[in-house]
C-alpha positions as CSV (number, residue, x, y, z in Angstrom):
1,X,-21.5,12.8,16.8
2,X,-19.2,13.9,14.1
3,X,-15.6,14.2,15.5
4,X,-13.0,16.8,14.3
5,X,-13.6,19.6,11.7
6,X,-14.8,18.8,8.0
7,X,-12.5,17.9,5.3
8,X,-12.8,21.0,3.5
9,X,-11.2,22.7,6.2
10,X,-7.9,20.9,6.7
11,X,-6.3,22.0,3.6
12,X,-4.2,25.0,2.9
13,X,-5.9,27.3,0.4
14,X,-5.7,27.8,-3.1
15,X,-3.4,24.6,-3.9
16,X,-2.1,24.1,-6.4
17,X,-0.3,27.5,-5.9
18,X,3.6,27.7,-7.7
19,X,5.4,31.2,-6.8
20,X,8.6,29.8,-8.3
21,X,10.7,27.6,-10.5
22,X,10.6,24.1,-9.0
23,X,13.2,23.8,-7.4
24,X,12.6,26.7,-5.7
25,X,15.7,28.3,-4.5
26,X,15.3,27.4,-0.5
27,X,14.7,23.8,-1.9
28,X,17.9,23.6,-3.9
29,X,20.0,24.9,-1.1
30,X,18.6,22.1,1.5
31,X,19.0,20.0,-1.2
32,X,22.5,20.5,-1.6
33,X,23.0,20.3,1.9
34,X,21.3,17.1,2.0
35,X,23.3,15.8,-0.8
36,X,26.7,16.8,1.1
37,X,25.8,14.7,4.7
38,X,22.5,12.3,3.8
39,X,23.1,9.1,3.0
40,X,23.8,8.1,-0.7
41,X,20.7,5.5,-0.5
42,X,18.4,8.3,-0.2
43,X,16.3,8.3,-3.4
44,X,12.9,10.1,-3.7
45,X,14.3,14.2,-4.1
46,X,16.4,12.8,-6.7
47,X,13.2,12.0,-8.4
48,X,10.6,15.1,-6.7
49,X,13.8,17.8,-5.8
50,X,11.4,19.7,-3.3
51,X,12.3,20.3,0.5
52,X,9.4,20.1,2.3
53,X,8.3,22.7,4.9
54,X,4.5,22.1,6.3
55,X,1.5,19.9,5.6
56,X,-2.6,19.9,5.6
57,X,-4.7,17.8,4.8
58,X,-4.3,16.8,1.1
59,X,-1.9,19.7,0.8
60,X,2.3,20.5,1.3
61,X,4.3,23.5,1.5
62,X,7.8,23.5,0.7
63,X,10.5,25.6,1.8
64,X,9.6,28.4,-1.1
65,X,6.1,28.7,0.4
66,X,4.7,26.7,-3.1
67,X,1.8,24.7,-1.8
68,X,1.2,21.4,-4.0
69,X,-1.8,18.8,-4.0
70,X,-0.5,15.5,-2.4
71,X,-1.8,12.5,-4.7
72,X,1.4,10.8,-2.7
73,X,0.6,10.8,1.1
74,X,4.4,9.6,1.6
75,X,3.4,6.6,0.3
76,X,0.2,5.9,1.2
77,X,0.9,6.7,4.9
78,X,-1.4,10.1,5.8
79,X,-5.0,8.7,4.8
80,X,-6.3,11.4,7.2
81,X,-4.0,13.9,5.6
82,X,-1.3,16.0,7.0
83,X,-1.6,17.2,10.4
84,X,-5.2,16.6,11.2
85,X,-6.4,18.6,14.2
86,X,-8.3,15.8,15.7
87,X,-6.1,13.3,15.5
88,X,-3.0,15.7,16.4
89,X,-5.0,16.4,19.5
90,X,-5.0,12.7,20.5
91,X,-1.0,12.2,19.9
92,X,-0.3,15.5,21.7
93,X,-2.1,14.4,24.6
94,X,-0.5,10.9,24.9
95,X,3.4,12.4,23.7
96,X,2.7,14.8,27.0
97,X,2.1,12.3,29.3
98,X,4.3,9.1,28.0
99,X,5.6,8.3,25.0
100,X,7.1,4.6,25.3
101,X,6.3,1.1,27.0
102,X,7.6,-1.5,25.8
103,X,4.5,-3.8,25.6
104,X,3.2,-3.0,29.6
105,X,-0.5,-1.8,29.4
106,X,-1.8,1.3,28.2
107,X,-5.1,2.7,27.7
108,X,-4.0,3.9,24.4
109,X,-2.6,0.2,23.6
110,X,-5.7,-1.7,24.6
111,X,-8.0,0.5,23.0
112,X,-6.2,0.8,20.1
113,X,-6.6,-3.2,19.8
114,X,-10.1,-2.8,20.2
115,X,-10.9,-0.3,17.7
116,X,-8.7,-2.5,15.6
117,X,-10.9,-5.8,16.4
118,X,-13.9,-2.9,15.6
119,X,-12.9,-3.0,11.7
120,X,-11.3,-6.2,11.5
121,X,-12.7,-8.6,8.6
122,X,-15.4,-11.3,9.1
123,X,-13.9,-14.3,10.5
124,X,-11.5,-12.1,12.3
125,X,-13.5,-9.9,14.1
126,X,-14.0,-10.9,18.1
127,X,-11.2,-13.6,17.6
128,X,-8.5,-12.5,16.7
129,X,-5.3,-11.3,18.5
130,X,-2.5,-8.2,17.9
131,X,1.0,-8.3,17.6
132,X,3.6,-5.4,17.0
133,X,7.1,-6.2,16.8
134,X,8.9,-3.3,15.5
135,X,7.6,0.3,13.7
136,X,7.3,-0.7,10.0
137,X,5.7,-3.0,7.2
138,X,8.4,-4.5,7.5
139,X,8.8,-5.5,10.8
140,X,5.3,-6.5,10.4
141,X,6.2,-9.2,7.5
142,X,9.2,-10.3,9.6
143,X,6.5,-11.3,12.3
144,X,4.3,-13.0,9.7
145,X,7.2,-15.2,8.6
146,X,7.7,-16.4,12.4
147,X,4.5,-17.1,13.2
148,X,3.8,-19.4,10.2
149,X,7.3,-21.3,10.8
150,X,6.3,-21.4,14.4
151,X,2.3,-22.6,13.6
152,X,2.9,-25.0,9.9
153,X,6.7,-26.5,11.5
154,X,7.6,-26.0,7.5
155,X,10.1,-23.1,6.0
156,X,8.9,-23.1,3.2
157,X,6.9,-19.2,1.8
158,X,5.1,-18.9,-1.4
159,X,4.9,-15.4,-2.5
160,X,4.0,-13.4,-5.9
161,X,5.7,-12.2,-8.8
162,X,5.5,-8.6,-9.2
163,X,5.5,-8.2,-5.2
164,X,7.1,-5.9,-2.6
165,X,6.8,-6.9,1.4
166,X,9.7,-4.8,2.8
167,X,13.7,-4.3,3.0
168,X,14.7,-6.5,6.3
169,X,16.0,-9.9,5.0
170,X,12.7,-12.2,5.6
171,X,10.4,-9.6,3.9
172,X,12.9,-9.0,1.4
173,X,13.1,-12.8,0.8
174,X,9.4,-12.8,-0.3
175,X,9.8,-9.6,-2.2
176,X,10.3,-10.7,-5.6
177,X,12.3,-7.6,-7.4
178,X,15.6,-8.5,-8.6
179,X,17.1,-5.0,-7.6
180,X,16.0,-4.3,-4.0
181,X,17.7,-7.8,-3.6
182,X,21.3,-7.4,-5.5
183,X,24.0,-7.2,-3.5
184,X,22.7,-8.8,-0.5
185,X,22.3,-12.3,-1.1
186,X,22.1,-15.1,-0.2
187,X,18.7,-14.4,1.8
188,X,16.1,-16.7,3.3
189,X,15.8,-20.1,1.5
190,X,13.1,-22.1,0.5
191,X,11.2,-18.7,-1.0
192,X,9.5,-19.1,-4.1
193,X,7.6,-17.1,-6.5
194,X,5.2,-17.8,-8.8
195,X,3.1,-15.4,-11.3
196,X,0.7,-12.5,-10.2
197,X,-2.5,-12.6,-12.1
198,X,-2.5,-9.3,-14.6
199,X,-4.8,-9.6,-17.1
200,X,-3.6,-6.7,-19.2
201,X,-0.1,-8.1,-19.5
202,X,-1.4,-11.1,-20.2
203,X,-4.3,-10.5,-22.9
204,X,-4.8,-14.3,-23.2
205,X,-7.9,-16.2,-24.8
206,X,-10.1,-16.6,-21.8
207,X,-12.1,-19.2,-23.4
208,X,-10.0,-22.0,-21.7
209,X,-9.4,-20.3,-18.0
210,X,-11.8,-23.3,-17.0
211,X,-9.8,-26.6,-18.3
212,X,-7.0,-25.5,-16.1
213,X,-8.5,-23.6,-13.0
214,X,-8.2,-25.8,-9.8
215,X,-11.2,-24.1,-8.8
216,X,-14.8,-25.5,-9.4
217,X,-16.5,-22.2,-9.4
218,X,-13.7,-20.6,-12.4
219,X,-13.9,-16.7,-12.9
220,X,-13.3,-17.4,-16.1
221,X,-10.1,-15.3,-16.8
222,X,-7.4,-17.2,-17.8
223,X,-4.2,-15.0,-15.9
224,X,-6.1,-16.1,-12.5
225,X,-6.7,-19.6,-13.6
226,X,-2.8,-19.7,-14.8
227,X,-1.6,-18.1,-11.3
228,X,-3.9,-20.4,-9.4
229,X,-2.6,-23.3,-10.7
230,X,0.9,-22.7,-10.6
231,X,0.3,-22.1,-6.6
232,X,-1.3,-25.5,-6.7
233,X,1.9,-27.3,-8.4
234,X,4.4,-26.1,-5.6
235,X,1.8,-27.7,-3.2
236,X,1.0,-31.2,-5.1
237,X,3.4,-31.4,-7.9
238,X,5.9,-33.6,-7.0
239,X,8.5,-32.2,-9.0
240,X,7.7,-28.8,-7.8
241,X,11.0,-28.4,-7.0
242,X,10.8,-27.0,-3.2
243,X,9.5,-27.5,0.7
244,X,5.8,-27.2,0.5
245,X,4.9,-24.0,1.9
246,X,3.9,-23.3,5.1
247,X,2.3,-20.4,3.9
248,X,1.1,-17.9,1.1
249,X,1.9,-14.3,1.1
250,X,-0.1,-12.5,-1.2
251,X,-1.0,-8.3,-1.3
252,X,-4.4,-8.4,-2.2
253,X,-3.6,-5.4,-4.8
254,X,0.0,-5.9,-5.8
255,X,1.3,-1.9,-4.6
256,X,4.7,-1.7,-6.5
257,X,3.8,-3.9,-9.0
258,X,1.8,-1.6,-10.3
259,X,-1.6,-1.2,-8.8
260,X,-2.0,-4.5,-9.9
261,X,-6.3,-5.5,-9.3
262,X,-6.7,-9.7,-9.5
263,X,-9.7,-10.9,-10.6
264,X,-12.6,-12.0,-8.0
265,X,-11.5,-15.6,-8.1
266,X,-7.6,-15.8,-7.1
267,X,-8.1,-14.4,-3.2
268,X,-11.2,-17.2,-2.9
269,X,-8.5,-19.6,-5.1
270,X,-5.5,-19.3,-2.5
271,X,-7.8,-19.3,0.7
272,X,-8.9,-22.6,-0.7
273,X,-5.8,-24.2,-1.5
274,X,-3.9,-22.6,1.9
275,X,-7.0,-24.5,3.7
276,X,-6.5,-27.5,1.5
277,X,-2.5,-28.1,2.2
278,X,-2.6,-26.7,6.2
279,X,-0.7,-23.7,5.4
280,X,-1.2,-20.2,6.2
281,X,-2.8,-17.5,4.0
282,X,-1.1,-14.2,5.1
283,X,-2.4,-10.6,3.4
284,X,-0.3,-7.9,3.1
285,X,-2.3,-5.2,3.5
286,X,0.4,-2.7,4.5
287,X,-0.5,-0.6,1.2
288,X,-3.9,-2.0,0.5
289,X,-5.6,-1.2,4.0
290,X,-6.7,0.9,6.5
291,X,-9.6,2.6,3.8
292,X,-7.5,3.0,1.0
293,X,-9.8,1.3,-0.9
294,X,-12.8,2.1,0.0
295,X,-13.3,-0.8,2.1
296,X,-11.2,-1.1,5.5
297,X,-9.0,-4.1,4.0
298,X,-8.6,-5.1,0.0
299,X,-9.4,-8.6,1.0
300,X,-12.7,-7.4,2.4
301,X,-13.5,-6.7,-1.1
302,X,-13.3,-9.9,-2.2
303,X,-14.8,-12.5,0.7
304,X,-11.8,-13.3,1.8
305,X,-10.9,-13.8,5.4
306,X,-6.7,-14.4,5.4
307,X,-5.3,-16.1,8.7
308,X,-3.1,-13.0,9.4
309,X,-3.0,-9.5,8.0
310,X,0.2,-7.2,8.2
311,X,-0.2,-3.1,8.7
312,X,1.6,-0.6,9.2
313,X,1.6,2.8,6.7
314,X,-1.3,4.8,7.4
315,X,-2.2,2.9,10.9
316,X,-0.2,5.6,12.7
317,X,-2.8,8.2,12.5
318,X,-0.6,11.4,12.5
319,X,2.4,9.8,9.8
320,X,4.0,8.3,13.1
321,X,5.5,4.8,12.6
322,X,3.8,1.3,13.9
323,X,3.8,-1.9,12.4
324,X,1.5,-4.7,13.4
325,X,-0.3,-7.8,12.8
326,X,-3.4,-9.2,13.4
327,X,-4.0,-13.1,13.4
328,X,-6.4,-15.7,13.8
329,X,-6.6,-16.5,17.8
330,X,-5.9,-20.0,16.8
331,X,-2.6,-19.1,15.7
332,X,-2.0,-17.6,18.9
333,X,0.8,-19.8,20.2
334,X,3.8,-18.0,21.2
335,X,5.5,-18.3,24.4
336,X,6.2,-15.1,26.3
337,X,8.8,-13.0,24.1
338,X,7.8,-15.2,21.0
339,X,8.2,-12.1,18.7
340,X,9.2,-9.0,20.4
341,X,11.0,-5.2,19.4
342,X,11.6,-2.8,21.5
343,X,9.5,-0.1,19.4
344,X,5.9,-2.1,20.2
345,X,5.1,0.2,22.3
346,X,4.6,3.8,20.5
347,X,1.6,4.8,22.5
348,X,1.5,7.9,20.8
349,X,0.7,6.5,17.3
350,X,-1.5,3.6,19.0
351,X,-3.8,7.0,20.1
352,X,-3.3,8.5,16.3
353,X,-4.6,5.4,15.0
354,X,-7.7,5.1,17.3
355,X,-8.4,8.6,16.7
356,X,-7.7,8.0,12.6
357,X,-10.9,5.2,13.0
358,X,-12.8,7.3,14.8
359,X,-12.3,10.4,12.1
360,X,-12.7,7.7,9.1
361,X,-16.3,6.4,10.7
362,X,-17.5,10.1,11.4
363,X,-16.6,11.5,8.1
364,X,-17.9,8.5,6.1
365,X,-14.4,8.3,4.0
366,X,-15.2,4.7,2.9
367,X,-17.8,5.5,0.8
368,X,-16.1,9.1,-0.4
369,X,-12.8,7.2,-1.1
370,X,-14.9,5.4,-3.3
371,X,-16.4,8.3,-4.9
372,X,-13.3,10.4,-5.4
373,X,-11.3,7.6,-6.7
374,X,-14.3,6.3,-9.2
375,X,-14.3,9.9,-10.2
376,X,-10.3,9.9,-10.7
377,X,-10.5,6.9,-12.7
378,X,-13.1,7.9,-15.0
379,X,-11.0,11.1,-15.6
380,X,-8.7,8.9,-17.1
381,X,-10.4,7.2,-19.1
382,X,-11.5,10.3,-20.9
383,X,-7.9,11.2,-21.6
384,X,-8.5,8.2,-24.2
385,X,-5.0,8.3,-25.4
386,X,-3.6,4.9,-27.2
387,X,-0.7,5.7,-24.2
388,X,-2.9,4.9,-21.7
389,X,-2.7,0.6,-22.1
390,X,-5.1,0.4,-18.6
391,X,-6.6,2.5,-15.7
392,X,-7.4,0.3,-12.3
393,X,-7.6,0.4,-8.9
394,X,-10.0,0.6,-5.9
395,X,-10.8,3.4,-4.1
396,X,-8.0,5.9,-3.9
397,X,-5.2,3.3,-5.3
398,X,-5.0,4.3,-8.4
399,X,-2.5,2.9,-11.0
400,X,-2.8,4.1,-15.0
401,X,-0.3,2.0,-17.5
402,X,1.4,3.3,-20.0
403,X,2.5,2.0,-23.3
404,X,4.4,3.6,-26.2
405,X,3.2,3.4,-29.7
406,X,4.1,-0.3,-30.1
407,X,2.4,-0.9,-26.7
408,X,5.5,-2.1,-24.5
409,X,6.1,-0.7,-21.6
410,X,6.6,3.6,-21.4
411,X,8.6,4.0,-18.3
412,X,10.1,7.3,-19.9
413,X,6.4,9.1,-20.2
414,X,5.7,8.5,-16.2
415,X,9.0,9.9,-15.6
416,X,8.0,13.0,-17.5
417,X,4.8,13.1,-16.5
418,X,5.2,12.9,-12.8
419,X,8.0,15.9,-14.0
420,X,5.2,18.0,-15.4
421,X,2.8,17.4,-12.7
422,X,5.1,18.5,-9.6
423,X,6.1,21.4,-11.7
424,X,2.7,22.5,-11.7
425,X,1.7,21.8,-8.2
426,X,0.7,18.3,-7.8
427,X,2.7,15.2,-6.6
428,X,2.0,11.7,-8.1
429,X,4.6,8.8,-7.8
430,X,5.6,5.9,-10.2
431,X,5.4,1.9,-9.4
432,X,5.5,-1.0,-11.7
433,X,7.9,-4.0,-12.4
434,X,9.4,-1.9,-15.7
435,X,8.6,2.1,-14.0
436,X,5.5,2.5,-16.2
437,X,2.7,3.2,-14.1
438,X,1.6,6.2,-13.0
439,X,0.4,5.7,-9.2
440,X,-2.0,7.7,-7.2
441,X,-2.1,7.5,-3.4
442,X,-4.7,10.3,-2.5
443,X,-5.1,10.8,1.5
444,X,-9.3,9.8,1.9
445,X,-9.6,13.9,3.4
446,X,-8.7,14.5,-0.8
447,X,-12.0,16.9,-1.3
448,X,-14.2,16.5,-4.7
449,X,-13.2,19.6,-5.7
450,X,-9.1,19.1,-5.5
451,X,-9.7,15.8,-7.3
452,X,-10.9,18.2,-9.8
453,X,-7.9,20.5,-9.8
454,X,-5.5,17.9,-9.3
455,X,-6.9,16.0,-12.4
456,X,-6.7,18.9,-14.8
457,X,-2.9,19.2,-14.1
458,X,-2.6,15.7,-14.4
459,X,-4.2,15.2,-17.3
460,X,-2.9,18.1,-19.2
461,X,0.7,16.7,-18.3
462,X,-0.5,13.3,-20.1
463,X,-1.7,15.0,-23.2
464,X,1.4,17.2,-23.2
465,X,3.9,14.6,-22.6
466,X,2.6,11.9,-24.8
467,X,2.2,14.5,-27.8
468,X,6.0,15.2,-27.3
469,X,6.4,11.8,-27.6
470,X,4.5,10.9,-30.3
């Protein structure tokens, strides 16, 4: 039976629809006002200077009564869009009756758990068990760190260049951007980081991927076979310089890197060399997961079963926050208050998140996430503009690179065309280790028809933009 109403009806109508200048003048005065007693670390209005007012589906309202197309989804966090009746209903219910637990027992809890369990990957799936600590990714990663120091007995993390886990200290460790870091070091110790596989950065001769690849069955690109074995030296090489890990922490798509995709073979490369040194391979799936690819987890998409998966974003349901983990039952060796927050117990997004499943599996979004976001891609591509260095992604993560005219990095034409495209009545975002990659985060509700609109805008701001810059 087909739960909640269709996804053509949770949107407001005829979006994109821009009354005014943007910023509107409601906008600029909340703006102002925000400016005058918000903290100086907020940052996205001084990129998107919009006041928000009300959200549907795949659609927002700001306080002028313009209604834009969201290819945002604060972050990657409403994959069911804004304010979706059925799951709405679910949260209501539960915010009525209680709202906070601790971690005693709930209905909503346990079944939350299981619904989890219900779209977990194989080899986690019937045997695995939950943790949540505190309400976000990053709580999430913090939990990650202690239950590998608590399982391996070593300190010592392997994570990725080109990677973001969070803003707490331990995820923040891992994290390997210079400038979320500045100012607050020194932070966890023992960290290292070694390259991301990115083929189009890269553009090296493949012909020799196999004379250095630790793996027998090579992919045959040389960025993986370079990233593999550098993972491989700070296990065996003796001069590798640090603690052997105790795990690996690895985003299956790198997310503010820049929609970074890995070939097939590095997921299949680090499960094998985590399983050949005892340590941990932990996915960060915080952006990747919960459908936005198409599949329920990135990793799913390439055979890969990790020992534990953070969450949090879109696992809320209804935009509410929760952070959790799921790991291996093996790993399952905490004492009583072994990782605990007082926040693990927002019942109210534990029954958005059941209810999120339950509207995923009855609308078939997997497979239409991977419609739309083929179809977004291939929009792209027909730009065929030299600025345009690479379009990739899965599902509805979708990143597009761009390149001035001597093919380094364009940071300048995402900034303008992200300008154009809100202007116009649709909201994209940035990522990228230089700023230069325009980043689509659709919610999976995003009909055929507004990936249509939404791509005309967006396209038009491309072509008009990079013939400005020419």
């Amino acid at each position: 039976m087909t739960v909640g109403p269709p996804i053509h009806e949770l949107h407001f109508d005829e979006a994109p629809h821009v009354e005014t200048s943007i910023p509107g003048p409601n906008s600029r005065t909340l703006l102002r006002k925000q400016e005058e007693i918000d903290s100086s670390a907020v940052a996205y209005p001084k990129d998107v200077p919009i006041a928000l007012e009300e959200g549907r589906g795949s659609t927002l309202k700001d306080a002028d009564g313009n209604v834009f197309l969201d290819f945002f989804a604060g972050i990657g966090v409403m994959n069911v869009g804004h304010s979706n009746p059925y799951v709405l209903e679910a949260v209501n219910e539960q915010t009525n009756k209680l709202v906070h637990t601790i971690d005693f027992p709930t209905e909503a809890r346990l079944e939350f758990i299981e619904a989890l369990d219900g779209i977990a990957p194989d080899g986690l799936q019937g045997q695995n068990r939950m943790v949540f600590g505190g309400p976000t990714g990053s709580d999430a990663i913090e939990g990650s760190i202690k239950l590998a120091r608590h399982n391996t007995g070593r300190h010592g993390m392997l994570a990725f260049e080109g990677s973001y886990h969070g803003g707490t200290a331990g995820a923040l460790s891992l994290t390997a951007g210079k400038a979320y870091k500045e100012g607050y070091e020194p932070l966890l110790n023992d960290v290292v980081h070694t390259p991301y596989p990115y083929p189009f950065r890269e553009r090296l001769d493949n012909g020799g991927a196999t004379a250095i690849c630790p793996r027998e069955d090579c992919c045959g690109q040389m960025s993986c076979a370079r990233a593999l074995e550098a993972v491989k030296e700070k296990f065996d090489g003796p001069y590798g310089g640090h603690e052997t890990p105790g795990a690996i922490w690895v985003e299956p798509i790198q997310g503010e890197g820049g929609v970074v995709v890995p070939p097939k073979g590095f997921l299949k490369g680090l499960r094998d060399i985590a399983d050949d040194n005892d340590a941990m391979l932990i996915a960060d799936e915080i952006q990747s997961g919960f459908g936005r690819t198409g599949e329920w987890w990135a990793c799913e998409d390439y055979g890969v079963t990790p020992d534990a998966m953070t969450m949090a974003k879109g696992i809320g349901g209804a935009g509410l926050p929760l952070g959790g983990m799921m790991y291996h039952e093996k790993y399952d060796t905490w004492d009583a208050g072994g990782h605990i927050g007082t926040f693990r117990g927002n019942i109210p997004a534990m029954r958005g998140g059941t209810a999120a499943i339950e509207y995923i599996q009855s609308h078939d979004l997997l497979d239409h996430a991977t419609e739309v976001g083929e179809y977004m891609r291939a929009r792209f591509r027909d730009v065929d503009n030299p600025r345009i260095g690479e379009v990739r992604g899965k599902g509805l993560f979708i990143g597009v690179e761009f390149v001035d005219a001597d093919g380094t990095p364009d940071a300048s034409a995402v900034k303008k065309i992200r300008t154009e495209c809100y202007e116009n009545g649709v909201l994209v975002w940035k990522a990228g280790r230089e700023g230069n990659v325009l980043r689509l985060l659709p919610p999976l509700v995003t009909t055929k028809e507004q990936a249509e609109i939404g791509m005309d805008v967006i396209t038009d701001a491309i072509r008009t933009v990079t013939k400005q810059t020419v």
